[in-house]
One Martini backbone bead per residue (centre of mass of N, CA, C, O) as a GRO file, in nm:
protein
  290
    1UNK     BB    1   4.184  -3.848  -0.139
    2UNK     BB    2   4.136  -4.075  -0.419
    3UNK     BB    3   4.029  -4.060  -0.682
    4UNK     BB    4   3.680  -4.097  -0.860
    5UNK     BB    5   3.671  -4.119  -1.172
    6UNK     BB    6   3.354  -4.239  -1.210
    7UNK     BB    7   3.217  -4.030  -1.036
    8UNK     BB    8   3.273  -3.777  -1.208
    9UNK     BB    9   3.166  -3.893  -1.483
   10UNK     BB   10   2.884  -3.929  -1.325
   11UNK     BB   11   2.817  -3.618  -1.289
   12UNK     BB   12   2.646  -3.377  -1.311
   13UNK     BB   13   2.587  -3.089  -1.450
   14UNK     BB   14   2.690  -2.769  -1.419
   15UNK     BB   15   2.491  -2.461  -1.397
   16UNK     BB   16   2.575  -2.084  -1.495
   17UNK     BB   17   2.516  -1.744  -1.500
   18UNK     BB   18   2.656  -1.512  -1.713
   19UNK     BB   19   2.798  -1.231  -1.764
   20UNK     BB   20   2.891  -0.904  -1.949
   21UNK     BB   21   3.091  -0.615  -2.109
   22UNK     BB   22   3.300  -0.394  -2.223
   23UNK     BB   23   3.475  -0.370  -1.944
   24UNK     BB   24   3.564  -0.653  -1.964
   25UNK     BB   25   3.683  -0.657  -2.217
   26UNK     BB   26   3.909  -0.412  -2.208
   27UNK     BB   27   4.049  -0.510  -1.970
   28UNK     BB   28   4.132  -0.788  -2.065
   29UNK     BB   29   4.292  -0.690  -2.300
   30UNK     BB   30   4.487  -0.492  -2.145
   31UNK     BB   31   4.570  -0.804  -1.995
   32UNK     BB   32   4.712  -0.860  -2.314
   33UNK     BB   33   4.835  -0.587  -2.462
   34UNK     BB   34   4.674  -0.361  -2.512
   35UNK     BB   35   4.838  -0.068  -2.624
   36UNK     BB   36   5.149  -0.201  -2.576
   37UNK     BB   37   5.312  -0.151  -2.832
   38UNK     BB   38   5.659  -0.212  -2.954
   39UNK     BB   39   5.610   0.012  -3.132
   40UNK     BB   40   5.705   0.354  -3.030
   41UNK     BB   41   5.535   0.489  -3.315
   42UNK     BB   42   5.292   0.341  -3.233
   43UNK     BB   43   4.981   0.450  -3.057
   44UNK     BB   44   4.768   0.325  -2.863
   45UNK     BB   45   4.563   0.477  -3.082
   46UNK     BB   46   4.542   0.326  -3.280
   47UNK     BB   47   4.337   0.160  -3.454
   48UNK     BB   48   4.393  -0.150  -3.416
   49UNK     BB   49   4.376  -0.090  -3.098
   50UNK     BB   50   4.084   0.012  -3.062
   51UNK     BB   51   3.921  -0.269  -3.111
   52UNK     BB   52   4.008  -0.346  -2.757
   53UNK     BB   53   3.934  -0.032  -2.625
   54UNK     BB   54   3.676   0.107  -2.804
   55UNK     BB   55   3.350   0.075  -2.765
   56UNK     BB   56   3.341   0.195  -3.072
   57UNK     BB   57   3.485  -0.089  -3.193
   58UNK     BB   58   3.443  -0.340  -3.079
   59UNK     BB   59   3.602  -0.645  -3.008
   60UNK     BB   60   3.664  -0.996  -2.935
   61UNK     BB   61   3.851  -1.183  -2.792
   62UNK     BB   62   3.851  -1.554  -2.809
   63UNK     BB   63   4.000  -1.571  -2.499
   64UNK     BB   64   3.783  -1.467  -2.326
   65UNK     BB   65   3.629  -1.741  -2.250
   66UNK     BB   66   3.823  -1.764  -1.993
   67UNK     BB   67   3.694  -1.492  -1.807
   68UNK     BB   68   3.380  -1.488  -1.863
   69UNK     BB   69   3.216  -1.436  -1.550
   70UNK     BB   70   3.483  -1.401  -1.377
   71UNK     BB   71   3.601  -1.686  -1.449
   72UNK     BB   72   3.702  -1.968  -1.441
   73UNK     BB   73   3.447  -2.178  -1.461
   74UNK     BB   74   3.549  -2.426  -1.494
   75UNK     BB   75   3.689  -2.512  -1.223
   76UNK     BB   76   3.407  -2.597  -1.084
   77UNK     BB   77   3.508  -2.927  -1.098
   78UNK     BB   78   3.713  -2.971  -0.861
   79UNK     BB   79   3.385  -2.965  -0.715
   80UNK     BB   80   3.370  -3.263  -0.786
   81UNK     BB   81   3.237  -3.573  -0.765
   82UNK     BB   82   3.571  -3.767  -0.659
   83UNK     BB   83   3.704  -3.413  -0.597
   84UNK     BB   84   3.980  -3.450  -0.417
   85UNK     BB   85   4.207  -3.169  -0.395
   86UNK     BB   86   4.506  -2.998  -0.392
   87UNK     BB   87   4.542  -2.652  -0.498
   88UNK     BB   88   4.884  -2.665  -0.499
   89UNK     BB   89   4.877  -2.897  -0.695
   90UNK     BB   90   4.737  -2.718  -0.943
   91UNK     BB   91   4.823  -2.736  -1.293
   92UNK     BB   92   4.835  -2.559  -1.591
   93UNK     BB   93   4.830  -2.794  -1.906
   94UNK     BB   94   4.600  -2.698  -2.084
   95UNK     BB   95   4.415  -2.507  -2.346
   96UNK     BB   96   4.069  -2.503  -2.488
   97UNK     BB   97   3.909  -2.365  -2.788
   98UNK     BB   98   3.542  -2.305  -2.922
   99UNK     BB   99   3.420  -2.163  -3.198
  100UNK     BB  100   3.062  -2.081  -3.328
  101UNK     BB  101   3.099  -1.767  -3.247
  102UNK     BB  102   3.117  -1.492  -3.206
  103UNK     BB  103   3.148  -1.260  -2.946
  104UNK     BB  104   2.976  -1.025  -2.762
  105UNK     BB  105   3.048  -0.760  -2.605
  106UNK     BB  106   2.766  -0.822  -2.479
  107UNK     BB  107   2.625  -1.069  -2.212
  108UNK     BB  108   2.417  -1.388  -2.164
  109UNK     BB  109   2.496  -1.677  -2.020
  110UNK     BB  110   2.525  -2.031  -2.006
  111UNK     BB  111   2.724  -2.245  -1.831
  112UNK     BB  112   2.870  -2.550  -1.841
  113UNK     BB  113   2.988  -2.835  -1.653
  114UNK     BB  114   3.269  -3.054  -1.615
  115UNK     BB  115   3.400  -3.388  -1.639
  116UNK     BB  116   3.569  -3.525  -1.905
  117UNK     BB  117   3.842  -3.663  -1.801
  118UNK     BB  118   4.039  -3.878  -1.638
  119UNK     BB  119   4.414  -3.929  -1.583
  120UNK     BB  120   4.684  -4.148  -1.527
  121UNK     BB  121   5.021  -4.114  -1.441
  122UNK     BB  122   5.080  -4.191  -1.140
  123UNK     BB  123   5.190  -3.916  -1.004
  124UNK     BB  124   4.967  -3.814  -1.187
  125UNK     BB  125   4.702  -3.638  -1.258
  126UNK     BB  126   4.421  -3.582  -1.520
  127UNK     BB  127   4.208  -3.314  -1.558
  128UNK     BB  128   3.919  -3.256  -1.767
  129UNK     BB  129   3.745  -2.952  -1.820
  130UNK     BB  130   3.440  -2.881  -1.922
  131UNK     BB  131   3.282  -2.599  -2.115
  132UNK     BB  132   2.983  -2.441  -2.174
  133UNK     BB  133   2.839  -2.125  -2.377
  134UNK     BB  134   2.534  -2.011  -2.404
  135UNK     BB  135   2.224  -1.849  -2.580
  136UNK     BB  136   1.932  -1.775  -2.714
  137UNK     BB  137   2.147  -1.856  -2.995
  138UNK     BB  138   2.323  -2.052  -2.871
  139UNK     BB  139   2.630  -2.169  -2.932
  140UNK     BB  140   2.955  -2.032  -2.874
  141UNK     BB  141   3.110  -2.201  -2.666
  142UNK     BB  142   3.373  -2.378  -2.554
  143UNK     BB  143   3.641  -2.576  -2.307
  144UNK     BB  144   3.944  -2.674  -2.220
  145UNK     BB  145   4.076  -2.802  -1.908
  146UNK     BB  146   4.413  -2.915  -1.787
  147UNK     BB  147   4.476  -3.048  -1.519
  148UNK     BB  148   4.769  -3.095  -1.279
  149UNK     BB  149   4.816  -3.342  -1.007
  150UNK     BB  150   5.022  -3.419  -0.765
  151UNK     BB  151   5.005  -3.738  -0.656
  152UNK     BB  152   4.678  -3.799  -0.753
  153UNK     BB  153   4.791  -4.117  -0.873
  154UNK     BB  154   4.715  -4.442  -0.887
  155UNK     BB  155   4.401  -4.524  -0.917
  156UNK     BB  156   4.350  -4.703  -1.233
  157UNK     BB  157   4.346  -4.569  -1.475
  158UNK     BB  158   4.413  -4.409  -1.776
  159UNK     BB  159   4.658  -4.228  -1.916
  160UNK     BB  160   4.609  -4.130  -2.177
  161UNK     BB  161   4.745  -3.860  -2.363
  162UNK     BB  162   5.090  -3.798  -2.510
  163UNK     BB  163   5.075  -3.626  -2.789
  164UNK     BB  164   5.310  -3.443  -3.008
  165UNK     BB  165   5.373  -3.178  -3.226
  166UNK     BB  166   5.510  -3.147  -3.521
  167UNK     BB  167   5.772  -2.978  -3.614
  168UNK     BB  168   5.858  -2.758  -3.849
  169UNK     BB  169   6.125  -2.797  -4.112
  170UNK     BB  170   6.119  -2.455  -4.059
  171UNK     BB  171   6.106  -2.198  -4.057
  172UNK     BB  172   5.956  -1.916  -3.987
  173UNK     BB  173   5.709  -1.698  -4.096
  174UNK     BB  174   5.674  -1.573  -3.841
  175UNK     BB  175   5.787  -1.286  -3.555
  176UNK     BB  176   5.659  -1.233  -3.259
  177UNK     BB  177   5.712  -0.952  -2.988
  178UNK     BB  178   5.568  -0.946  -2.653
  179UNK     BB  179   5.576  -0.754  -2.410
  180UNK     BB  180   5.599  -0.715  -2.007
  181UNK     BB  181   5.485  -0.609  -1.802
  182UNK     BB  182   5.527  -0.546  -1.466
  183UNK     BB  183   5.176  -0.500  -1.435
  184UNK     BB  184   5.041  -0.766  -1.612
  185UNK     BB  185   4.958  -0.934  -1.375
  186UNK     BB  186   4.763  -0.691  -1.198
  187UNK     BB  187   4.560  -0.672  -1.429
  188UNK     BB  188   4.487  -0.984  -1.513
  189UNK     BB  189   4.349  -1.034  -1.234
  190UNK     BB  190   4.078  -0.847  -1.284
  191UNK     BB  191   3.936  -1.094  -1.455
  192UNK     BB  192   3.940  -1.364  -1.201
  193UNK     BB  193   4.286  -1.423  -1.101
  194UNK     BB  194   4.331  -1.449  -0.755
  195UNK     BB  195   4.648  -1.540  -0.764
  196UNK     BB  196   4.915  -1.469  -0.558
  197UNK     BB  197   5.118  -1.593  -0.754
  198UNK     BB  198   5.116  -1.286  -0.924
  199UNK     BB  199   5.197  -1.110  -0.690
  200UNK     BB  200   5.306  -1.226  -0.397
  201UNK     BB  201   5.632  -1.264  -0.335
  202UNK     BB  202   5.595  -1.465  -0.033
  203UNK     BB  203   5.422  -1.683  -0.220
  204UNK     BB  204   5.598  -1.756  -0.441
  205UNK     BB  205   5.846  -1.866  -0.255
  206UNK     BB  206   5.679  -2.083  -0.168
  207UNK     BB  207   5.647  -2.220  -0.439
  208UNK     BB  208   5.937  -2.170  -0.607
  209UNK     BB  209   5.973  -1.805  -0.651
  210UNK     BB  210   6.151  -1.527  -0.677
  211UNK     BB  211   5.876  -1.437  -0.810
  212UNK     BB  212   5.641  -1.393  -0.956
  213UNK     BB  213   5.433  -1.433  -1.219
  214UNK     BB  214   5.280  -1.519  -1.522
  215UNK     BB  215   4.984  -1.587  -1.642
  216UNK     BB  216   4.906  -1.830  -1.875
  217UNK     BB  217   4.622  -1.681  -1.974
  218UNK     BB  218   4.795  -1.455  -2.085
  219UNK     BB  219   5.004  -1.560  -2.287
  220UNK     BB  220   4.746  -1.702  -2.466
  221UNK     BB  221   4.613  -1.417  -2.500
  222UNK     BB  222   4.856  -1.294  -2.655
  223UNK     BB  223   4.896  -1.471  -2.868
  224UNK     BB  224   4.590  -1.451  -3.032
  225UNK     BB  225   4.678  -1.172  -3.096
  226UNK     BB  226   4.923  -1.171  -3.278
  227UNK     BB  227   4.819  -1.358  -3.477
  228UNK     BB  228   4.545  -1.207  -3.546
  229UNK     BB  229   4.708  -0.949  -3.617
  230UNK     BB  230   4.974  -1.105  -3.849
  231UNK     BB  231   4.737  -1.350  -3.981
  232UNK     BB  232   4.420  -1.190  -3.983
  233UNK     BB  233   4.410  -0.885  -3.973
  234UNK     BB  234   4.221  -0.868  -3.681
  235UNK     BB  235   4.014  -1.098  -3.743
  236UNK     BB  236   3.835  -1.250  -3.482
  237UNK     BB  237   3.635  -1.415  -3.654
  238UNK     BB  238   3.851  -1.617  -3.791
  239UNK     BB  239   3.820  -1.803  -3.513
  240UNK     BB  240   3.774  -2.122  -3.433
  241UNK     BB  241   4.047  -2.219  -3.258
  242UNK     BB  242   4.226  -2.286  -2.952
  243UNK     BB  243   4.567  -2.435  -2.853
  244UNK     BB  244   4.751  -2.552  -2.542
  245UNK     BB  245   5.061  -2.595  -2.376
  246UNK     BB  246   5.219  -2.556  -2.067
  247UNK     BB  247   5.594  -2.518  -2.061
  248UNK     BB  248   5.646  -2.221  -1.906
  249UNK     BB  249   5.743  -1.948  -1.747
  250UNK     BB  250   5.643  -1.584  -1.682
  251UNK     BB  251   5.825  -1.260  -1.640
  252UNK     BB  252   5.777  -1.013  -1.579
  253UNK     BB  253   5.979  -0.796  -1.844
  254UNK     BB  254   5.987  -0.953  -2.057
  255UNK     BB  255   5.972  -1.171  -2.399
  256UNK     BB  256   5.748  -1.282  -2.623
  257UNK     BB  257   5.849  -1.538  -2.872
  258UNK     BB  258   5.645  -1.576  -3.145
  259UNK     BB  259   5.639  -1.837  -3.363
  260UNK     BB  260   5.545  -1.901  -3.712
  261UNK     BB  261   5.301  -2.111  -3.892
  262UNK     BB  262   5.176  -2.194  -4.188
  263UNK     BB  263   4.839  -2.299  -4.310
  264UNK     BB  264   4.540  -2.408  -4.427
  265UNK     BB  265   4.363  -2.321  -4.136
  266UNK     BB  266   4.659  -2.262  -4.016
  267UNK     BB  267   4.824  -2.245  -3.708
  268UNK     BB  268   5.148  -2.249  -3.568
  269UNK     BB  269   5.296  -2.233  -3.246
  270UNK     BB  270   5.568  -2.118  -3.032
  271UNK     BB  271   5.678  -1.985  -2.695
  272UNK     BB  272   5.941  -1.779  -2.590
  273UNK     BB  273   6.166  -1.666  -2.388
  274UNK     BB  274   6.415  -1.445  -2.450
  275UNK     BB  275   6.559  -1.375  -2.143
  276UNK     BB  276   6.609  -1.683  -2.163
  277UNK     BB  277   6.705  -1.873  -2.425
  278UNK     BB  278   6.444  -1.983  -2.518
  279UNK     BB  279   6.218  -2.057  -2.303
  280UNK     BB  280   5.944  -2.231  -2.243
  281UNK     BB  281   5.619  -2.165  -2.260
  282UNK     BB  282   5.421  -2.225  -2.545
  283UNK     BB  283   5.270  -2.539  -2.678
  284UNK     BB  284   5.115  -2.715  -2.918
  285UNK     BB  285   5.013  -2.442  -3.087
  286UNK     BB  286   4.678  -2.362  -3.216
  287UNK     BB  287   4.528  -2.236  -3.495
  288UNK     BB  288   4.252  -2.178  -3.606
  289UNK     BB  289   4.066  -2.096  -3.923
  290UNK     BB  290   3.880  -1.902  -4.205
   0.00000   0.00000   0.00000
């Protein structure tokens, strides 16, 4: 059935009461690298560390806003009047949070959903689904995914945006070397992204891949921790926004090798494979702050 673009962005918004508490925030954090220092010589009690990892000192990575409520919340747009389409068929092209306040270690808050754009590729789909999270003192984030449908083009929409940022002339101001573990796929799929391609060796040969992969939104979340240890100082309030395009798979036991340009409220980065010669994992990728 293709796509009725209309009907989806006329649909009402959906919302779902969401809670986490700090097992939940630990999780996560193990499950993009946290404790789990490059330096041999820093031991995952490190300070630094302990801010991710132990309940009297956590604070939470604004990445978290993707998994927060057992995961994936914007996703439930998916199953919205005028979307009918094969979810094998949908490929994660990029992710942006917008934060309005630090997220607090346990909470409860309403998310809503919707359809936020639908754009026309030729052969395939762009649906935009945007959620928002707020709780009793107001609006906390906001989140925007847009997946990527194969075949489910052609039906008359508008084409959308396909502006690519430009990567600044000059070295790398920062550059910072992210090991994966190999079990760091099955950790951080406990946070809510129960997707056999992440697991599961003969669904990924599936998929057309010779094993699992590494979640693109673990990927996400370790870039958003390097970032704020190497250039905000570990001080997660000063994340105002972070958003980035998948541009390729990481197989766990590589290493993310994260290049960082700086400027005034705003970090750029890109992402490669550092043991593929520097295959692209995420680009477009900026970070605002305070």
């Amino acid at each position: 059935m293709p796509i009725d673009a209309a009907k989806a962005l006329a649909a009402e918004p959906r919302s779902a009461a969401i809670s986490w508490d700090h097992k939940d925030v630990q999780l996560y954090h193990l499950g993009v690298g946290a404790a789990a220092n490059p330096d041999k010589d820093r031991p995952a009690t490190d300070p630094d560390e302990l801010r991710y990892t132990l309940e009297s000192r956590l604070h939470v990575l604004p990445s978290f806003a993707t998994v927060a409520g057992a995961g994936m919340g914007a996703m439930g747009g998916l199953s919205a009047p005028g979307i009918d389409v094969n979810l094998a068929a949908v490929l994660h092209g990029g992710q942006a949070i917008e934060l309005y306040r630090p997220i607090p270690v346990s909470g409860t808050a309403t998310l809503t959903s919707r359809v936020a754009a639908v754009h026309d590729k030729g052969k395939a789909a762009v649906i935009v689904l945007r959620a928002e999270a707020a709780d009793g003192d107001g609006p906390l984030w906001a989140s925007e995914a847009q997946l990527f449908v194969r075949g489910e083009g052609g039906f008359g929409g508008e084409r959308g945006p396909s502006a690519r940022l430009d990567v600044p002339d000059r070295p790398f101001d920062r550059t910072a070397d992210r090991p994966v573990r190999q079990d760091q796929a099955l950790l951080y799929r406990l946070s809510g992204d129960w997707n056999p391609l992440h697991a599961d060796p003969e669904f990924a040969e599936l998929a057309g891949f010779d094993r699992p992969i590494l979640h693109g939104l673990c990927s996400y979340g370790m870039t958003l921790k390097a970032v704020v240890d190497t250039v905000l100082g570990g001080d997660v309030s000063r994340v105002r926004g972070y958003r980035t395009r998948f541009a390729g798979v990481v197989f766990p036991g590589e290493t993310l090798r994260i290049g960082m340009w700086e400027s005034a409220g705003r970090v750029q980065a890109v992402v490669t494979a550092l043991e593929r010669d520097g295959a692209p994992v995420l680009a477009d990728t900026v970070v605002e702050h305070a």
